[in-house]
C-alpha positions as CSV (number, residue, x, y, z in Angstrom):
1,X,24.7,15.4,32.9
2,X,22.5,18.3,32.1
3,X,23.2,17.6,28.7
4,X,21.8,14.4,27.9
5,X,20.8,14.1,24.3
6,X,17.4,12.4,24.1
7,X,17.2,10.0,21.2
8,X,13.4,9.8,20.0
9,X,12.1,7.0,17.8
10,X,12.5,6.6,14.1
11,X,12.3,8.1,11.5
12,X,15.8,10.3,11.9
13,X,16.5,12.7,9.7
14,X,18.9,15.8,10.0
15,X,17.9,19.2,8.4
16,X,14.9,21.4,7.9
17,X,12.3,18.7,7.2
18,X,10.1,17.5,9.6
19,X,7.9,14.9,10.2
20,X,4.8,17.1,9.2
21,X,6.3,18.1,5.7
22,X,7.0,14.8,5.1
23,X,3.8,13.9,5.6
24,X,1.7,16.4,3.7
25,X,4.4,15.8,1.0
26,X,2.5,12.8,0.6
27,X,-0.8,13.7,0.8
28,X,0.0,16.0,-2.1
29,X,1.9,13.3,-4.1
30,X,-1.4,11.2,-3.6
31,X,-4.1,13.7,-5.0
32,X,-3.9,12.8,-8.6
33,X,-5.0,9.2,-7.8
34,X,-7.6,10.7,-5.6
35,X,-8.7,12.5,-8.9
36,X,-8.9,10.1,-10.9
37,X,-10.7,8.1,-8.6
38,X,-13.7,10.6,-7.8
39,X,-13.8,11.0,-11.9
40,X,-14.7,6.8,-12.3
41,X,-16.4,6.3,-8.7
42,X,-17.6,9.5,-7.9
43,X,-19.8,10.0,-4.9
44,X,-18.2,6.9,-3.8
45,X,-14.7,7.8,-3.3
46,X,-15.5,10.9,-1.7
47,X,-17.9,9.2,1.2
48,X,-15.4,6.6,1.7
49,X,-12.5,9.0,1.8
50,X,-14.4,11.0,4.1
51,X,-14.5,8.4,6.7
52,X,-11.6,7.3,6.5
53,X,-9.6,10.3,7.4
54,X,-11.9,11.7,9.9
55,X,-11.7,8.3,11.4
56,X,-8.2,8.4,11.7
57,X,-8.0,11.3,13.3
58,X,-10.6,10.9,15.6
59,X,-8.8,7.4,17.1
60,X,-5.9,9.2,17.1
61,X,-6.7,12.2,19.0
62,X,-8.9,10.0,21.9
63,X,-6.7,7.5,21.7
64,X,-3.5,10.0,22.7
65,X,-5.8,12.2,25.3
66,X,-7.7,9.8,27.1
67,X,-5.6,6.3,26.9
68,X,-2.1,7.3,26.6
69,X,-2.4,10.6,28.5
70,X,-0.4,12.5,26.1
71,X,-0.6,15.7,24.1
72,X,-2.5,14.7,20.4
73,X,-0.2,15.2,17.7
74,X,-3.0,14.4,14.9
75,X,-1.3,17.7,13.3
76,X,1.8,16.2,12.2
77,X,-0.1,14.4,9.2
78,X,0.9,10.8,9.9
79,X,-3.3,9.9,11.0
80,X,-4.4,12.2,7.7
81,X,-2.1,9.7,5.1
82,X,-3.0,7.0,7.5
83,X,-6.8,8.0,6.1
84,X,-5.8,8.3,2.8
85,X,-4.1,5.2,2.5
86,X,-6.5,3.2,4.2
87,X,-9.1,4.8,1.5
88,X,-7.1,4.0,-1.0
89,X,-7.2,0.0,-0.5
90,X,-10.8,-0.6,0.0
91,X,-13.5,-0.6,-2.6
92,X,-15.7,2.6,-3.1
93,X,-19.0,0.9,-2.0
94,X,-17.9,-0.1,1.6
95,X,-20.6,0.7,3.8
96,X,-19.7,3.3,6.2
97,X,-19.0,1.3,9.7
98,X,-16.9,-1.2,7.9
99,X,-14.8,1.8,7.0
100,X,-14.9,3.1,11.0
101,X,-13.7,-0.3,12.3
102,X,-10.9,-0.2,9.7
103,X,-9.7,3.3,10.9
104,X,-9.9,1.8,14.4
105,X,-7.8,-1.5,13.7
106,X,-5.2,0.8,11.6
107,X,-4.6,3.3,14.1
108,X,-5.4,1.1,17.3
109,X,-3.9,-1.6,16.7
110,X,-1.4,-1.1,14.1
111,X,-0.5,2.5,15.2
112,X,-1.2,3.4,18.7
113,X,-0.7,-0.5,20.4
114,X,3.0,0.1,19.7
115,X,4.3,3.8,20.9
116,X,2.4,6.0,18.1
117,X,4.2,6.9,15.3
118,X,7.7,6.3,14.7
119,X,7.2,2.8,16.8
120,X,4.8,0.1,14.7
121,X,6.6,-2.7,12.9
122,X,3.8,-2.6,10.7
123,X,2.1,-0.4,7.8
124,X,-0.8,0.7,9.9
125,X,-3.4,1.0,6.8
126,X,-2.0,-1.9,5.7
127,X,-3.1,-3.2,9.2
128,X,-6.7,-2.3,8.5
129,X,-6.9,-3.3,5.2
130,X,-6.1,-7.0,5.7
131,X,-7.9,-7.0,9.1
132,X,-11.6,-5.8,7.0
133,X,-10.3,-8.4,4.3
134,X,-10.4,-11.1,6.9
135,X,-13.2,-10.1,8.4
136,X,-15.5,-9.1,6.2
137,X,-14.5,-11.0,2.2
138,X,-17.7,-10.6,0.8
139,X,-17.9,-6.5,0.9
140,X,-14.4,-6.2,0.3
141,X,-14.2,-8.1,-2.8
142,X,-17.4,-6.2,-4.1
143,X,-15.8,-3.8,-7.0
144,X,-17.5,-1.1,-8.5
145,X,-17.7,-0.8,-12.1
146,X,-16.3,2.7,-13.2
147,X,-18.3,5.7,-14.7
148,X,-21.5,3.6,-14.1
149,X,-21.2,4.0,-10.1
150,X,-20.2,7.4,-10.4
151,X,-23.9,9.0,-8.3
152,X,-24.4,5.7,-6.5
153,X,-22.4,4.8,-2.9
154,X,-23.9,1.4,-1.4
155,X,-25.5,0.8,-4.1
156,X,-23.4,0.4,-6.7
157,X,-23.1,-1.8,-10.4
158,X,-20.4,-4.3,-9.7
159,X,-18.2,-6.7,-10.8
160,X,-14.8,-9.0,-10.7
161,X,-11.3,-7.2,-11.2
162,X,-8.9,-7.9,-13.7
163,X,-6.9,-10.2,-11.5
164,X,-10.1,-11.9,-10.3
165,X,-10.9,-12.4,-14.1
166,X,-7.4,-14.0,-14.6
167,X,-7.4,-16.0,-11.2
168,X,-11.1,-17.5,-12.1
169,X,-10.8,-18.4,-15.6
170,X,-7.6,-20.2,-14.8
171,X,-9.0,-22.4,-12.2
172,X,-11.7,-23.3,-15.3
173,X,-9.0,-24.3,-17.3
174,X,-9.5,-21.1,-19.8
175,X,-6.1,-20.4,-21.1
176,X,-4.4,-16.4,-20.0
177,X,-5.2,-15.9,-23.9
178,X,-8.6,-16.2,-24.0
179,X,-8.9,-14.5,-20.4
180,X,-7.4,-10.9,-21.9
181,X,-9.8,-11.0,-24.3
182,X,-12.3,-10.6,-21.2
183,X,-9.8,-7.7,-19.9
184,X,-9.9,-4.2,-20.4
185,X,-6.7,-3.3,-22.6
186,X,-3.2,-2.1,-21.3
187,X,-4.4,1.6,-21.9
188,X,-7.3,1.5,-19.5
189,X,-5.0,-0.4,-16.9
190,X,-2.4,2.5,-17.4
191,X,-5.4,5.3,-17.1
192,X,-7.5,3.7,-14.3
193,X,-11.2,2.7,-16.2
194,X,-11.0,-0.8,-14.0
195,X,-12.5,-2.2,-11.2
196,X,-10.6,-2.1,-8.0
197,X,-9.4,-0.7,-4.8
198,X,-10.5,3.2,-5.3
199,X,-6.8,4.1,-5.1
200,X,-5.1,1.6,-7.2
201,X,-7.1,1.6,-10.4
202,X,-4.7,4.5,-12.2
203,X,-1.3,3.7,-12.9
204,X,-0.4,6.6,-14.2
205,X,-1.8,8.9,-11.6
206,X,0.4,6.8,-9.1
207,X,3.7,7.2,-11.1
208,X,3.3,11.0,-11.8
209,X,2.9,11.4,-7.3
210,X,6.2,8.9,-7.0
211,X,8.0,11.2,-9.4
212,X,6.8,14.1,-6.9
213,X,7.7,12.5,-4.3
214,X,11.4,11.1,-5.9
215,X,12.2,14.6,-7.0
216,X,10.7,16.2,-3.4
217,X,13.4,13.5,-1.8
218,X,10.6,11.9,-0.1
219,X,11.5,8.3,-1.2
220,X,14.4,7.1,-2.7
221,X,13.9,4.8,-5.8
222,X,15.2,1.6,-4.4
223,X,12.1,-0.4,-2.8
224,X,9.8,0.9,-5.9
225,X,12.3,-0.1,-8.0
226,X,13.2,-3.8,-6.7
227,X,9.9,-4.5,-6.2
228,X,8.7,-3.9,-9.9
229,X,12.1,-5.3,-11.3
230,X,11.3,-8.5,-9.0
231,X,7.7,-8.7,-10.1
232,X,8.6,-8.5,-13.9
233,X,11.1,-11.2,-13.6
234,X,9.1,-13.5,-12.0
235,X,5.9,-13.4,-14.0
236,X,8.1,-13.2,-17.3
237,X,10.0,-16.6,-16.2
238,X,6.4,-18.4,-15.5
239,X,4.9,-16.4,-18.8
240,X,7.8,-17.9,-21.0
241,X,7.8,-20.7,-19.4
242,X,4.3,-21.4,-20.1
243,X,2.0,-18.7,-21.5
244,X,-0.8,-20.5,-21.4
245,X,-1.7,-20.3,-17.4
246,X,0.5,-17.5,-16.6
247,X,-0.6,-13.8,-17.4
248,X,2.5,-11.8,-19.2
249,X,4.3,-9.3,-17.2
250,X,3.0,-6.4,-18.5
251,X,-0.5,-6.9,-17.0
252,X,1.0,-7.8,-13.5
253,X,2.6,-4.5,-13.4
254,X,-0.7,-3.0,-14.2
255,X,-3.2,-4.9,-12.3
256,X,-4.0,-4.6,-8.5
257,X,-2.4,-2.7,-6.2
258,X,1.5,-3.0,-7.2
259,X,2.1,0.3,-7.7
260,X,0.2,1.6,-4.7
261,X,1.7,-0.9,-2.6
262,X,5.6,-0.2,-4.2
263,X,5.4,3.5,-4.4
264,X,3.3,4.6,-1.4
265,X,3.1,1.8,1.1
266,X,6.4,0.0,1.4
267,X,8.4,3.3,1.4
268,X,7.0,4.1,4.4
269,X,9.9,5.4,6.6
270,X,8.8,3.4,9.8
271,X,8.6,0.1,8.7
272,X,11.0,-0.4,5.9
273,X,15.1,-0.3,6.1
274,X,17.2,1.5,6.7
275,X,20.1,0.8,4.3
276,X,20.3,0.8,-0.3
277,X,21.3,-2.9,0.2
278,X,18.6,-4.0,2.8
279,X,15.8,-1.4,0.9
280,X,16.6,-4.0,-2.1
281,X,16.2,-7.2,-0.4
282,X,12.7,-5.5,1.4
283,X,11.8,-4.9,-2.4
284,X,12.6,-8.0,-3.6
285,X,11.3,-10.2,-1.2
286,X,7.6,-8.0,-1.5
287,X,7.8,-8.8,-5.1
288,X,8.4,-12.6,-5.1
289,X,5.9,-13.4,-2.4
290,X,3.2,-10.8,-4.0
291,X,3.7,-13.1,-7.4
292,X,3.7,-16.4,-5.6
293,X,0.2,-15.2,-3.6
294,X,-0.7,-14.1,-7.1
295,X,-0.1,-17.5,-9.0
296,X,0.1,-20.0,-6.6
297,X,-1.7,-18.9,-3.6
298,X,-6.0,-18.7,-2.8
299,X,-6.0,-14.6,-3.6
300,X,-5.8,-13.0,-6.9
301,X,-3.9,-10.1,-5.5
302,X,-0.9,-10.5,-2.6
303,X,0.6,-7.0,-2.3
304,X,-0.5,-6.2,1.1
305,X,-0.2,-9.1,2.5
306,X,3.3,-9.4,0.6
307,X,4.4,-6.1,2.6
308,X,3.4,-7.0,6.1
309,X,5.2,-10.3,6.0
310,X,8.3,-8.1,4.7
311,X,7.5,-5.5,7.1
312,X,8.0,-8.5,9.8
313,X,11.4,-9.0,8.6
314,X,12.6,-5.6,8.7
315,X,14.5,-5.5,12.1
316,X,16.5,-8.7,10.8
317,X,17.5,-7.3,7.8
318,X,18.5,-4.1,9.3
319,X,20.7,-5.9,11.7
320,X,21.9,-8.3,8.3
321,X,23.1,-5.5,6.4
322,X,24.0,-3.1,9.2
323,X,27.2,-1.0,8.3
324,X,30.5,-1.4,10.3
325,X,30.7,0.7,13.4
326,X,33.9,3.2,13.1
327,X,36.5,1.9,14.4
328,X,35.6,-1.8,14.5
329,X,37.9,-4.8,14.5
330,X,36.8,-6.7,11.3
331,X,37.9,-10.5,11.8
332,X,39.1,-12.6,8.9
333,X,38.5,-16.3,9.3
């Protein structure tokens, strides 16, 4: 009996990686979108950054020592991409306490309220996010204009995003045509010169970390994958179907925070399956509800929300597609 083994919570992995390499993995993966977000929004990015991380880390640690009673582990890295992440989805003008009570809801509530890492059913920055969306619409849908914010913080020039343009003109009747003549081109969309979350604006910069990451064995291809495959079937059925009212696919993949949320946020190891076929069916499902919010629903973007309702069904889907125990009697009728 004095040889128990003690199983911990997820993630499990066998091998020299840890937790904390994992992590800074993907804080490194992430610092070309960082980049390129400081180059359009400057001063901006960095303050809200700033906040966010040391935020994070500050919950975390009081959180651990005085609540829980337990030794801080704010080292392993989870709080610091916690930060980042939670950065990454809000606009680069957020004043400075909106940015605190995030951190708080992300790691409080999304985090720490469950066990600490390795326990939440949820994507804690994701968690925060939606929370400050809810709470406070009117400074989270307040977008920066690139370059021309670049030495202002609060203060900032600003202006709808490309979805907000689409979702807008629609309800005015203008037709999808007409509205991408309002639209910067596909090349700024791939590069980043757009309005948005300070994290999600360049494609490109998102794509080259997720190669990292893929080649680092990080993340596996399969939730990325399904959810852009799922995305560009949909909005290509409802483009061909009518063109008019429905944006092409092209500018869905571009727009918003898809490739944040596919790449970086639903590959998180906690909250997503565990299994190739139930990583697809996660992927998929994030991609048909973040079109339907999209097109249908009363927000021009549906990612995040998209991944927490997906993040939700995660325990049933593990237990759908769970593999057959060795040994097990398989019955036939």
């Amino acid at each position: 009996m004095d040889k128990l083994i003690t199983v911990s919570p997820s993630p499990h992995y066998y091998g020299d990686t840890t937790v904390k390499k994992l992590m800074y993995g993907v804080v490194f993966a992430l610092l070309p979108a960082f980049f390129v977000s400081v180059y359009f929004f400057g001063i901006g990015a960095l303050i809200v950054t700033a906040i966010s991380i040391l935020s994070c880390l500050a919950f975390e640690y009081l959180i651990q020592k005085y609540l829980m009673k337990a030794e801080p582990s704010i080292s392993d890295g989870s709080a610091l991409v916690t930060g980042l992440l939670l950065a990454f989805n809000l606009p680069t003008n957020l004043p400075w306490w909106i940015i605190i009570i995030g951190a708080l809801v992300a790691i409080g509530v999304g985090k720490m309220t469950f066990g600490g890492l390795g326990n939440n059913p949820f994507n804690p920055a994701l968690v925060g996010r939606v929370f400050l969306f809810i709470s406070f619409p009117v400074q989270m849908t307040s977008w920066p204009t690139p370059i021309a914010s670049r030495l202002q913080y609060t203060d900032a020039v600003t202006g709808p995003t490309p979805l907000g343009i689409m979702e807008e003109g629609l309800s005015q009747q203008e037709t999808a045509a007409q509205l991408m003549e309002q639209i910067p081109g596909y090349m700024e969309l791939f590069l980043g010169s757009i309005r948005g979350s300070m994290g999600e604006i360049s494609a490109i910069a998102l794509i080259v970390g997720g190669i990292y990451m893929l080649i680092r064995k990080i993340i596996t291809w399969h939730i990325p994958v399904s959810i852009i495959l799922s995305v560009l079937a949909f909005t290509g059925i409802l483009w061909l179907m009518n063109p008019y009212d429905n944006a092409d696919p092209l500018f869905h993949l571009l727009s918003g925070g898809l490739m944040l949320g596919a790449i970086y946020m639903a590959t998180d190891y906690v909250t997503s399956p565990m299994t190739i076929k139930g990583m697809w069916i996660f992927g998929i499902g994030i991609g048909v509800i973040t079109v339907a919010i999209r097109v249908f629903g009363a927000y021009p973007e549906g990612v995040s929300f998209a991944i927490l309702i997906m993040n939700a069904f995660v325990p049933l889907i593990n237990k759908y597609v769970k593999p057959k125990g060795f040994g097990e009697e398989v019955r036939n009728g």
